[in-house]
N, C-alpha and C positions, 0 to 999 in steps of 0.2 A: 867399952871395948868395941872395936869394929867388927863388923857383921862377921866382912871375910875371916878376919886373925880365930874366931868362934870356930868358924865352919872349919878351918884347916886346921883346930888343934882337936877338933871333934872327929875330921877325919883319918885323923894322922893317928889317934890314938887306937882307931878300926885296925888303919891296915899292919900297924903294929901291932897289937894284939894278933890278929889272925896269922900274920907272918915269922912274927919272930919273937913273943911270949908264949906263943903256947905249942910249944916242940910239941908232948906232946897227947895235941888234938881230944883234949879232955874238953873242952868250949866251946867247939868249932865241930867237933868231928859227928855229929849229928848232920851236916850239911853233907858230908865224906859221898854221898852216893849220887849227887846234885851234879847238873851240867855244869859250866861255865856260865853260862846264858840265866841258869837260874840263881846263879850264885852273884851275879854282876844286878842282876835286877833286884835283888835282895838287899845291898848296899846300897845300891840308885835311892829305893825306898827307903830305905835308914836313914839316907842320909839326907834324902827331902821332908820325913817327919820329923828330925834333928831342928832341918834349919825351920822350921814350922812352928816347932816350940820353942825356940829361941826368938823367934820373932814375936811371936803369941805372947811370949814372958815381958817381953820389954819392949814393949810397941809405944808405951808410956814415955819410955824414956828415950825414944830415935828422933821423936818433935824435936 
């Protein structure tokens, strides 16, 4: 599977979740008292350790 199609069903599944599975905020709502700023860099990080361990997984197999 390609890198990208990974990263975007890995993302997609984020911002769904946080937007519009969990009315509500049983998941999420720990964050509730958080900027923007801390909330955007919190996924930034998520989602560079995602694509980190996807890469780390199958580095074997991108040769």
């Amino acid at each position: 599977m390609s890198p990208f199609i990974a990263l975007f069903i890995i993302l997609f599944a984020i911002v769904a979740d946080y937007f519009w599975f969990d009315t509500d905020k049983k998941r999420w709502g720990w964050m509730k008292d958080w900027s923007k700023l801390s909330k955007g860099l919190f996924f930034l990080g998520f989602a560079v350790f995602s694509i980190l361990i996807y890469i780390g997984l199958s580095f074997k197999y991108l040769h």
